[in-house]
C-alpha positions in Angstrom: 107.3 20.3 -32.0 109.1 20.3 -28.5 107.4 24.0 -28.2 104.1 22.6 -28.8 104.1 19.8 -26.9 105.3 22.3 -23.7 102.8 25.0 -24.6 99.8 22.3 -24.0 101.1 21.0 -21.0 101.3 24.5 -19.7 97.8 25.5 -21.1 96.6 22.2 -19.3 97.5 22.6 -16.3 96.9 26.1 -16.4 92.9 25.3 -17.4 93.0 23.0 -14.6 93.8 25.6 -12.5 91.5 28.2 -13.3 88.8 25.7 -13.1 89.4 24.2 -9.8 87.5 21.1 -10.9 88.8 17.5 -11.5 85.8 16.3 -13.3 86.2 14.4 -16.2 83.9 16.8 -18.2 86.7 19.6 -16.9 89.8 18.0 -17.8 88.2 16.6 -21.3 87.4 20.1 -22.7 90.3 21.5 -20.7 92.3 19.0 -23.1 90.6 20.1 -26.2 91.7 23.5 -25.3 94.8 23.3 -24.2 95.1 21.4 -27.8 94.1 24.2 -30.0 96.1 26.6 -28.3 99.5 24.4 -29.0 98.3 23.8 -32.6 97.6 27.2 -33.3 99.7 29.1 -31.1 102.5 26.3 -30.0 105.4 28.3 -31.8 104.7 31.5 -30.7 105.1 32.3 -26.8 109.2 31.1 -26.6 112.3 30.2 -28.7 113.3 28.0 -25.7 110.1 26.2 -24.3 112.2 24.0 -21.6 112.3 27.5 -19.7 108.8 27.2 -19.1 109.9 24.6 -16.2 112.0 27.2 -14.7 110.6 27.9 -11.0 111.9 31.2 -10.7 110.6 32.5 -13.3 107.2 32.5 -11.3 108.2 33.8 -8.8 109.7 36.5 -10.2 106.2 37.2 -12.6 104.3 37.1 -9.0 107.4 40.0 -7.7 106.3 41.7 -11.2 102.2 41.4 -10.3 102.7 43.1 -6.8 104.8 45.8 -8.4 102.4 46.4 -10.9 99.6 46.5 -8.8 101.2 49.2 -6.6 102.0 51.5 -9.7 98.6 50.8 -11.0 97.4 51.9 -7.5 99.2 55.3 -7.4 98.8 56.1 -11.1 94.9 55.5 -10.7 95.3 58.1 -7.3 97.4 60.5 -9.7 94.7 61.1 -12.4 91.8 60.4 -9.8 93.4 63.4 -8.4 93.9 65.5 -12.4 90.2 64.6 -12.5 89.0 66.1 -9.5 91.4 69.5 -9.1 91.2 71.2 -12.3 94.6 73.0 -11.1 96.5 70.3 -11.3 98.6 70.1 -14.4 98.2 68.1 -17.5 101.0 67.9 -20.1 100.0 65.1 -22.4 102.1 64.5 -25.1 104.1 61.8 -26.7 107.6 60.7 -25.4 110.1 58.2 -26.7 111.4 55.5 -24.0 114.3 52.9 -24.5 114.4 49.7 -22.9 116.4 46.6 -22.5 114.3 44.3 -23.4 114.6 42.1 -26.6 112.3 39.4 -26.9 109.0 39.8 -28.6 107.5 38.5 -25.6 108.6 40.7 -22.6 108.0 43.8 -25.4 104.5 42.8 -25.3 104.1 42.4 -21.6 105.9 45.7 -21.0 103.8 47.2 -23.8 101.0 45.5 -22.3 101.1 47.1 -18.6 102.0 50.4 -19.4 98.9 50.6 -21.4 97.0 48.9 -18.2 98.6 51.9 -15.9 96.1 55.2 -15.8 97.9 57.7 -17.2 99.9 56.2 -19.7 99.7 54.1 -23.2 101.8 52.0 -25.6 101.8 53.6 -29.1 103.9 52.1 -30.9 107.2 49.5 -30.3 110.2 50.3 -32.4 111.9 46.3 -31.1 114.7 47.1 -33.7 115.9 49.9 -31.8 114.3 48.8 -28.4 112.3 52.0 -28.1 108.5 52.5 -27.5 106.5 55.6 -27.5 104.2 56.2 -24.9 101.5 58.3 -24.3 101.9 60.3 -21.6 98.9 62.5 -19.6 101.6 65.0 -17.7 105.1 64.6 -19.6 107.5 65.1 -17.2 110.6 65.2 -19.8 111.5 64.3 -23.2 114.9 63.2 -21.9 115.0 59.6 -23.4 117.1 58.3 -20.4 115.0 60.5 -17.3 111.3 59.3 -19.3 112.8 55.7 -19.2 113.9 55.7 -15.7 110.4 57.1 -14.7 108.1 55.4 -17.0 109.5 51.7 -18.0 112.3 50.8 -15.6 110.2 49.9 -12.6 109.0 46.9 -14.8 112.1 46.1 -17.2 114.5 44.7 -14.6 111.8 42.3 -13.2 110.3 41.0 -16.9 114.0 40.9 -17.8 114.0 38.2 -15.5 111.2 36.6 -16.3 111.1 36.2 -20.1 115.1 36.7 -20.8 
């Protein structure tokens, strides 16, 4: 219950945000929304919902945004490039990548940007083991340890932070 009750505060304010407005209209479906989302979905985003409240935590997901962005910025130039200079090399293939991640949540997230980042996509998440596959356009190695470091590391250590 304690989840659910955080979740629509959370999806309330966060409406609220996103719509810049503090009409009564605005806040009355922005209730209704943030509702349905804790009803159907109240129990699914954290085991411990009081870490919502936890300030660093957003900071460290903004650190995570501007890290992404910058990998999303020179893996777009990377294949931009493949694209346009045919002698370039592409190696796609499929390479297995551990990580340290454990909760479903930061699995998803991590699964989530690599997909987002040209060049690269999620196949499959092994949480078990704490391995995913990823597609890769120019596999570098199928060193488990050397394709983590390059591929997943960058964004582990800061969603550790966030979501563990």
């Amino acid at each position: 219950m304690r989840s659910r009750v955080i979740t629509f505060i959370v999806s309330f304010l966060l409406w609220m945000l996103l719509s810049f407005s503090f009409e009564w209209q605005h806040a009355l479906v922005g209730l209704l929304v943030a509702l349905v989302v804790a009803l159907s979905m109240g129990d699914m985003f954290t085991d411990k919902a009081y870490r919502w409240f936890e300030v660093r935590r957003y900071a460290w997901f903004i650190v995570y945004m501007c890290v992404f962005a910058w990998e999303c910025l020179k893996a777009n130039l990377d294949v931009a490039c493949r694209v346009l200079n045919p002698r370039l090399p592409i190696n796609p293939g499929i390479v297995k990548v551990k990580t340290i991640l454990k909760t479903e949540t930061a699995l998803t997230f991590l699964a989530n940007f690599i997909t987002l980042t040209p060049g690269t996509f999620s196949v499959d998440v092994d949480q078990d083991n704490g391995y995913l596959y990823i597609h890769w356009i120019d596999v570098k190695t199928q060193d488990i340890e050397k394709a983590s470091e390059i591929i997943v590391s960058k964004f582990e250590r800061i969603l550790k932070e966030v979501f563990e």
